[in-house]
C-alpha positions as YAML, in Angstrom:
chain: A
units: angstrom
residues:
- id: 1
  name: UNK
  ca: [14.91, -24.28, 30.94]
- id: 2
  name: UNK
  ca: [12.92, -21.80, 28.76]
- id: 3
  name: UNK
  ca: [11.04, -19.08, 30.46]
- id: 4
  name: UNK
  ca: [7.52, -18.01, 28.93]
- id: 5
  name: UNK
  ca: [8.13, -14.99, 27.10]
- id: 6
  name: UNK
  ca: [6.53, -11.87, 26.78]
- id: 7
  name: UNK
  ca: [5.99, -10.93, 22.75]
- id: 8
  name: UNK
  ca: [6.05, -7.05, 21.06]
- id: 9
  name: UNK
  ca: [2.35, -8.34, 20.39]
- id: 10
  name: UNK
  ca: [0.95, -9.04, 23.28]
- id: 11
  name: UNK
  ca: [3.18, -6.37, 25.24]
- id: 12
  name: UNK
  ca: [0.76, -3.84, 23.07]
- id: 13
  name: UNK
  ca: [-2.31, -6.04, 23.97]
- id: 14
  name: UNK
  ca: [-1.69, -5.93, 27.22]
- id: 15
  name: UNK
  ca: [-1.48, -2.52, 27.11]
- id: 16
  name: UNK
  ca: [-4.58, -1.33, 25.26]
- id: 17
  name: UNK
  ca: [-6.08, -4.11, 27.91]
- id: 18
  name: UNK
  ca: [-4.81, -2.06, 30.78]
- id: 19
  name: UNK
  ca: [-6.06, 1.33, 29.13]
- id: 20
  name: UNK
  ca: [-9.75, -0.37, 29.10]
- id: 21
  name: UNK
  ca: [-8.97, -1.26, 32.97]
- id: 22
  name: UNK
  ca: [-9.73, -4.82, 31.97]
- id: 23
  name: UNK
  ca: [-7.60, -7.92, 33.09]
- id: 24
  name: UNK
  ca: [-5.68, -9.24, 29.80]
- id: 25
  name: UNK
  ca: [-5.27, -13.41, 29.74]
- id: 26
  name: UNK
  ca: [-2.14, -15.10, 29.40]
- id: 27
  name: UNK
  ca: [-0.71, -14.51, 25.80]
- id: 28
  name: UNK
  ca: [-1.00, -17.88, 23.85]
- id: 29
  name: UNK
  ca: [2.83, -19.29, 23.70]
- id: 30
  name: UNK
  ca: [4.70, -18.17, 20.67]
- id: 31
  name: UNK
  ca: [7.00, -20.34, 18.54]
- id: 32
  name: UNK
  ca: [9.97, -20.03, 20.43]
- id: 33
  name: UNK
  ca: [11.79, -18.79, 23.64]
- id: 34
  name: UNK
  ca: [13.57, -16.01, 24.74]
- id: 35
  name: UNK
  ca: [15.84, -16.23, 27.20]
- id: 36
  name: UNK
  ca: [18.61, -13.32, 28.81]
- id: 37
  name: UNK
  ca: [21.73, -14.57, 27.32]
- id: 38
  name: UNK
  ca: [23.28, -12.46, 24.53]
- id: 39
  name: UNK
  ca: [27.02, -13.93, 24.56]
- id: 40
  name: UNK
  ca: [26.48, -16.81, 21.97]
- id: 41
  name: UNK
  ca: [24.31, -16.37, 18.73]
- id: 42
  name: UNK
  ca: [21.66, -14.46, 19.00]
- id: 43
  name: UNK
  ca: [19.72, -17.23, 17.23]
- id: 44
  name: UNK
  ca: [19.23, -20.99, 18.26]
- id: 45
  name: UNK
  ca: [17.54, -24.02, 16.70]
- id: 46
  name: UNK
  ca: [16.37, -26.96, 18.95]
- id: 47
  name: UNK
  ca: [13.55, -29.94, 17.96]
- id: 48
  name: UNK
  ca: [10.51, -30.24, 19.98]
- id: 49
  name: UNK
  ca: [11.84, -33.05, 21.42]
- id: 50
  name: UNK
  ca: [14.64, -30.99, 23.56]
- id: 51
  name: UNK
  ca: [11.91, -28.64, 25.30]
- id: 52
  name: UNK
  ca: [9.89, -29.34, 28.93]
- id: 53
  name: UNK
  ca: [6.88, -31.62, 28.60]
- id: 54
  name: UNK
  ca: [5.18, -28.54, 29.61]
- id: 55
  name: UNK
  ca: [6.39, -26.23, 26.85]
- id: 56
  name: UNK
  ca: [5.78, -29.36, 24.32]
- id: 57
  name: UNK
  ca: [2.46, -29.72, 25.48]
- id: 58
  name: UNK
  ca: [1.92, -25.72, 25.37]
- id: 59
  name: UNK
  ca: [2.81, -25.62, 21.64]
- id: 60
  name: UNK
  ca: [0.74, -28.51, 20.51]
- id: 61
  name: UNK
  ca: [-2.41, -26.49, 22.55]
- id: 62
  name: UNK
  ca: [-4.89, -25.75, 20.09]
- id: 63
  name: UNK
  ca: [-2.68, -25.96, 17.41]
- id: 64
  name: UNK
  ca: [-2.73, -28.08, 13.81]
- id: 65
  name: UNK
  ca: [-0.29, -27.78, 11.07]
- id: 66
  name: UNK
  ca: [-2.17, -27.16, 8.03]
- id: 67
  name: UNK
  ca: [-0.65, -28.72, 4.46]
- id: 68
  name: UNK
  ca: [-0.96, -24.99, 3.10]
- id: 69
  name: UNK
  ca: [1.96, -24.03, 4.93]
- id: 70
  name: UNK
  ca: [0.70, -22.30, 8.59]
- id: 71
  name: UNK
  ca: [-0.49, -23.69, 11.89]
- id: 72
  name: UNK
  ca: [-3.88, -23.06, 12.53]
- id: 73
  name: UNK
  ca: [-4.23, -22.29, 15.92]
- id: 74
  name: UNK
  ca: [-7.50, -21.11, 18.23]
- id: 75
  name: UNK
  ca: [-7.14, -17.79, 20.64]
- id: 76
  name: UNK
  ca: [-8.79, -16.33, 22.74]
- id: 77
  name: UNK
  ca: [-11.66, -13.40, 21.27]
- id: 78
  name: UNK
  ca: [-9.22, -10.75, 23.22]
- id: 79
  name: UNK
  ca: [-6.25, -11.45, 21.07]
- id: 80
  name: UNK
  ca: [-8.28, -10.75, 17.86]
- id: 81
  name: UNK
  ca: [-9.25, -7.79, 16.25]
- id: 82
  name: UNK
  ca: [-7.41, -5.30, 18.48]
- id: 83
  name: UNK
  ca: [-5.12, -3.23, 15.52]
- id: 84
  name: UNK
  ca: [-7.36, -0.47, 15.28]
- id: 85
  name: UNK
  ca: [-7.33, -0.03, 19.16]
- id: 86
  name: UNK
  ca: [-3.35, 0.74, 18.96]
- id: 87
  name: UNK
  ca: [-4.55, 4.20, 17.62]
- id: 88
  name: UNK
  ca: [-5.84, 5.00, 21.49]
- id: 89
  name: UNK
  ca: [-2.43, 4.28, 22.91]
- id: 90
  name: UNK
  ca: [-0.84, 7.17, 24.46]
- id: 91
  name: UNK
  ca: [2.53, 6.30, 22.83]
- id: 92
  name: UNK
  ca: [0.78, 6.19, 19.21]
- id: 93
  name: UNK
  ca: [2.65, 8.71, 17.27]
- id: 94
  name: UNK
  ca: [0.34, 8.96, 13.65]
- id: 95
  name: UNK
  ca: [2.23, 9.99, 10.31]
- id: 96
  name: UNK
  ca: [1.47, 13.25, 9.65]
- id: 97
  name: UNK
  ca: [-0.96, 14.31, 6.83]
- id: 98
  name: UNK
  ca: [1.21, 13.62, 3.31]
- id: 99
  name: UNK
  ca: [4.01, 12.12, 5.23]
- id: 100
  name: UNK
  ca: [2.06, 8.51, 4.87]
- id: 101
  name: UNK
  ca: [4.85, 5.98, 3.18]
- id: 102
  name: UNK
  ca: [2.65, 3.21, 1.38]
- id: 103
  name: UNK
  ca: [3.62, -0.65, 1.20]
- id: 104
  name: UNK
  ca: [1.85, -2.53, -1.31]
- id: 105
  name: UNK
  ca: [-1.77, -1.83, -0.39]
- id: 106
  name: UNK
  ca: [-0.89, -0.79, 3.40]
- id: 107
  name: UNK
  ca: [-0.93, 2.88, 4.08]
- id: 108
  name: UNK
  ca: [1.74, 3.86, 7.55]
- id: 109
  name: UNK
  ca: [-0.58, 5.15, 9.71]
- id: 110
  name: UNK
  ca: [1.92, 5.62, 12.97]
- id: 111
  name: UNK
  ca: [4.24, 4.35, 15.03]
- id: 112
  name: UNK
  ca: [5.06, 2.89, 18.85]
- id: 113
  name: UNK
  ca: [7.90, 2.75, 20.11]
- id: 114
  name: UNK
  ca: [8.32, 0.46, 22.66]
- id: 115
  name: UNK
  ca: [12.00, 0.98, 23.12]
- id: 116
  name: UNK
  ca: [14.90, 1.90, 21.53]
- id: 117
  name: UNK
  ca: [15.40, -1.08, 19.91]
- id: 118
  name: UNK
  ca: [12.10, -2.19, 19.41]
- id: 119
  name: UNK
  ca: [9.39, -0.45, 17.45]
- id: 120
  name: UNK
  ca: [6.05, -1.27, 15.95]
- id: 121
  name: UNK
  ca: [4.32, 0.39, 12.56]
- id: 122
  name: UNK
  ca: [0.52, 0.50, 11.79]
- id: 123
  name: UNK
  ca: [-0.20, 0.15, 8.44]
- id: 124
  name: UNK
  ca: [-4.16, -0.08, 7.18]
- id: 125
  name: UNK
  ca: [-6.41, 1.41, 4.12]
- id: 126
  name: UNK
  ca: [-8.54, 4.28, 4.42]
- id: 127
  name: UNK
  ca: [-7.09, 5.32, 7.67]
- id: 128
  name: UNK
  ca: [-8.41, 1.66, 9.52]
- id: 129
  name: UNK
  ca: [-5.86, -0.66, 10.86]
- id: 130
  name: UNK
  ca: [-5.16, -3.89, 9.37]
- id: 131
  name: UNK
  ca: [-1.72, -4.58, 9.71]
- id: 132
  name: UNK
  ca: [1.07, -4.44, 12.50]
- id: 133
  name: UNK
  ca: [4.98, -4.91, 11.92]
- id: 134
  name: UNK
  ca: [7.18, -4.71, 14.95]
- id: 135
  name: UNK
  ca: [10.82, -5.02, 14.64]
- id: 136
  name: UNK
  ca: [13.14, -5.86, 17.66]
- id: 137
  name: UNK
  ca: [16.87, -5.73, 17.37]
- id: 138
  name: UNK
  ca: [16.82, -8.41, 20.58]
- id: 139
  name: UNK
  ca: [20.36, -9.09, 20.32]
- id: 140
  name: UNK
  ca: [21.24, -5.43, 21.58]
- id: 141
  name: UNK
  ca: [18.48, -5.98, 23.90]
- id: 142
  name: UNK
  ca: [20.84, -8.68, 25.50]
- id: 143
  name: UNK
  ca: [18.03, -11.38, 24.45]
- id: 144
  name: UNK
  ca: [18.80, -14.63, 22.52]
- id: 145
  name: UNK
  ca: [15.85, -16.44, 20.58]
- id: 146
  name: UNK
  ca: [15.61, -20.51, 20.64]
- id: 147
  name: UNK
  ca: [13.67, -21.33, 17.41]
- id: 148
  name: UNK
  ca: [11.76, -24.93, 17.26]
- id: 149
  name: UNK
  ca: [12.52, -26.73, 14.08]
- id: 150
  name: UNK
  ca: [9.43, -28.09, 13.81]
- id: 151
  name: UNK
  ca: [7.28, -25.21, 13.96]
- id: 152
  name: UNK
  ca: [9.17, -23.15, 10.82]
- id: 153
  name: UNK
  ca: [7.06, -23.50, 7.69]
- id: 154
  name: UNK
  ca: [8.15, -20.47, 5.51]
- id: 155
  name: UNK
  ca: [11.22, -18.35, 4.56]
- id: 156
  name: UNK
  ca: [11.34, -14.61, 4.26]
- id: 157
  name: UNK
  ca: [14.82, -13.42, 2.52]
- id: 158
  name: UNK
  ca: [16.20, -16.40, 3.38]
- id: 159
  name: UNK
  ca: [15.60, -16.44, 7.39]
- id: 160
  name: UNK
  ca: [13.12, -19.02, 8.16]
- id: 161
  name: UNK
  ca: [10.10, -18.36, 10.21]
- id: 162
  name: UNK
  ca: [6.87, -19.29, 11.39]
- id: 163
  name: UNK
  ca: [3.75, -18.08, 10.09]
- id: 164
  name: UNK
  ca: [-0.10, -18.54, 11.79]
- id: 165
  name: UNK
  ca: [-3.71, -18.53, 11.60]
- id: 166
  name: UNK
  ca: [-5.40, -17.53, 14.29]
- id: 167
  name: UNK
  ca: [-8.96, -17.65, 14.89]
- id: 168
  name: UNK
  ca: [-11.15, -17.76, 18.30]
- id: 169
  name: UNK
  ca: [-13.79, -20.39, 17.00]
- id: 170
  name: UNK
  ca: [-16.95, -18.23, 17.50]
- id: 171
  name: UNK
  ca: [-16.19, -15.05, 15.21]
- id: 172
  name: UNK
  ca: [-15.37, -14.36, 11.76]
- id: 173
  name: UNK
  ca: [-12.43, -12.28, 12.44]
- id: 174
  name: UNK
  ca: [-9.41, -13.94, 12.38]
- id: 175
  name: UNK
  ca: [-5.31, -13.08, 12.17]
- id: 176
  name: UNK
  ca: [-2.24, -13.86, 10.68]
- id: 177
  name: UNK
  ca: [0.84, -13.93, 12.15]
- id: 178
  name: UNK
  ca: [4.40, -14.16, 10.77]
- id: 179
  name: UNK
  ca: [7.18, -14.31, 13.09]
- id: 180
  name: UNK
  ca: [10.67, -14.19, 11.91]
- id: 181
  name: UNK
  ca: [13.75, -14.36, 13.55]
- id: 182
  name: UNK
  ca: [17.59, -13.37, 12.33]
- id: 183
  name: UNK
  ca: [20.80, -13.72, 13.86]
- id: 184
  name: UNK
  ca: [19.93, -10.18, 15.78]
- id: 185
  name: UNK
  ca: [16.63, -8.77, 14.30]
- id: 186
  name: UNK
  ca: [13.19, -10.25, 14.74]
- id: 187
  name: UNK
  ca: [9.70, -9.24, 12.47]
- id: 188
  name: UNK
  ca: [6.84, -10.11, 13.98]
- id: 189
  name: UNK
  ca: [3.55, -9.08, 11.52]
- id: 190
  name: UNK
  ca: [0.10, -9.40, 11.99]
- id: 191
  name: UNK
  ca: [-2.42, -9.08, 9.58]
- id: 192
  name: UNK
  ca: [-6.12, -8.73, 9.88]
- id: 193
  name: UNK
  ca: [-8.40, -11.18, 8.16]
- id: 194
  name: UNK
  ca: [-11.67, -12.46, 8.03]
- id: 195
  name: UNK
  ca: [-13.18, -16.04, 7.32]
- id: 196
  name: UNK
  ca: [-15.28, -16.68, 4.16]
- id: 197
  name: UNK
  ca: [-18.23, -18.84, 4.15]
- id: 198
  name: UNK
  ca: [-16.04, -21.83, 3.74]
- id: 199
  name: UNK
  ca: [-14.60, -20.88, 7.18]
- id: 200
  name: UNK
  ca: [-11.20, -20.54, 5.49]
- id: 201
  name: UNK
  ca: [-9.66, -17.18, 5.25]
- id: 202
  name: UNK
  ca: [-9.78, -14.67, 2.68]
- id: 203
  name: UNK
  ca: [-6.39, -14.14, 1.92]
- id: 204
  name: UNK
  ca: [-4.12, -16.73, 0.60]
- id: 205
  name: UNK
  ca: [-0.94, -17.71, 1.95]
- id: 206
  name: UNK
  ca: [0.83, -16.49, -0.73]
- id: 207
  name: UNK
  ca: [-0.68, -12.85, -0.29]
- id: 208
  name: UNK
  ca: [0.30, -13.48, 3.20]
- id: 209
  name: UNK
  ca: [3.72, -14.23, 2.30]
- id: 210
  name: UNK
  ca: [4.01, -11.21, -0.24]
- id: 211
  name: UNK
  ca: [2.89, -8.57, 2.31]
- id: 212
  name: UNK
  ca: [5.05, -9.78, 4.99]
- id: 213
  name: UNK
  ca: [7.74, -9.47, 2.38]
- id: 214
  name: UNK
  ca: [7.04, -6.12, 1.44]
- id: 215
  name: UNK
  ca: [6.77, -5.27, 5.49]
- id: 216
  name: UNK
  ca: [9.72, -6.83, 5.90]
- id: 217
  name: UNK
  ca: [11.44, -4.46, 3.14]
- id: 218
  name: UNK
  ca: [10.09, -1.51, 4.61]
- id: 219
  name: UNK
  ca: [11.92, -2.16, 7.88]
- id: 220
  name: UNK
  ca: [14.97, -2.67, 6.39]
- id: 221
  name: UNK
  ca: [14.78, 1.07, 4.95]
- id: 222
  name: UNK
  ca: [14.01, 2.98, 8.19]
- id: 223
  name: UNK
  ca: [17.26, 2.04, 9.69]
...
């Protein structure tokens, strides 16, 4: 049986939701599960096939696999265009002035740390959000991830993952999101974008791919 999870993501949504003394929605199901049990590998892989009708019809919601290599899949307007709003949480710690570490383009602009074991960075240009990398070490968490096959489309360092487009259908904003999962560490990124007027978005999914790389690097050092 998998349980709906609760993401980093939409725990920080949910948040800056509660902060505005509005009622969040229901986070959109992510590509995979999460369930309590930490004895085996931290890491599964199942088809499609093996999950509830229910969670099988959750994933396909809204969802199309675009031949460029993400799933294109429509939100609601509340999950979009939030990053800068992480800045008014109470447990936003900003990098102090000429402490700022720079990846690629992406300036750190502060921290949140949700836990011990699971923190997220701000990065942005100019001091305005635009990026979001939180790292989980779920095994130590006593959490175990079951990955659908079908729903990986790219690799970063070698651990497969799932990366998405996500728009709401009546605003130009939209967001990418990368999540990927290791035998104990997840990176989930998200990356604010905006549609052109081809109604495609302006970054490719190689520059996708390159920044979540570099994000991905990054992590790796503050440990």
């Amino acid at each position: 049986m998998f349980a709906r999870p609760t993401v980093p993501g939409a725990l920080l949504l949910l948040s800056l939701s509660a902060a505005q003394a509005q009622t969040a929605p229901d986070p959109p199901p992510p590509p995979m599960s999460i369930s309590g049990d930490s004895s085996g590998p931290g890491r599964k892989q199942a088809p499609l096939a093996s999950m509830t009708t229910q969670w099988q019809r959750e994933l396909r919601k809204d969802a199309r696999v675009d031949k460029r290599g993400f799933r294109a899949v429509v939100v609601p307007a509340a999950f979009i265009g939030q990053l800068d709003a992480v800045k008014t949480l109470p447990a936003f710690v900003p990098v102090r002035f000429g402490g700022a570490a720079r990846v690629g383009e992406l300036d750190l602009l502060g921290s949140v740390e949700e836990s011990k074991r699971r923190k997220n960075y701000l990065f942005g240009r100019q001091g305005r959000a635009g990026a979001m990398l939180t790292v989980w070490r779920y095994k130590e968490d006593g959490a175990s991830y079951t990955v659908v096959s079908e729903l990986l489309n790219q690799t970063v360092d070698g651990t497969p993952a799932t990366l998405s487009l996500a728009t709401t259908g009546d605003s130009r904003q939209c967001q990418w999101k990368l999540l990927a999962v290791g035998d104990a560490v997840s990176h989930e990124i998200v990356i604010a974008d905006a549609l052109n007027d081809k109604n495609e978005a302006g970054m490719t999914v190689a520059q996708v791919m390159a920044t979540a790389k570099a994000l991905v690097g990054f992590a790796a050092k503050q440990r």
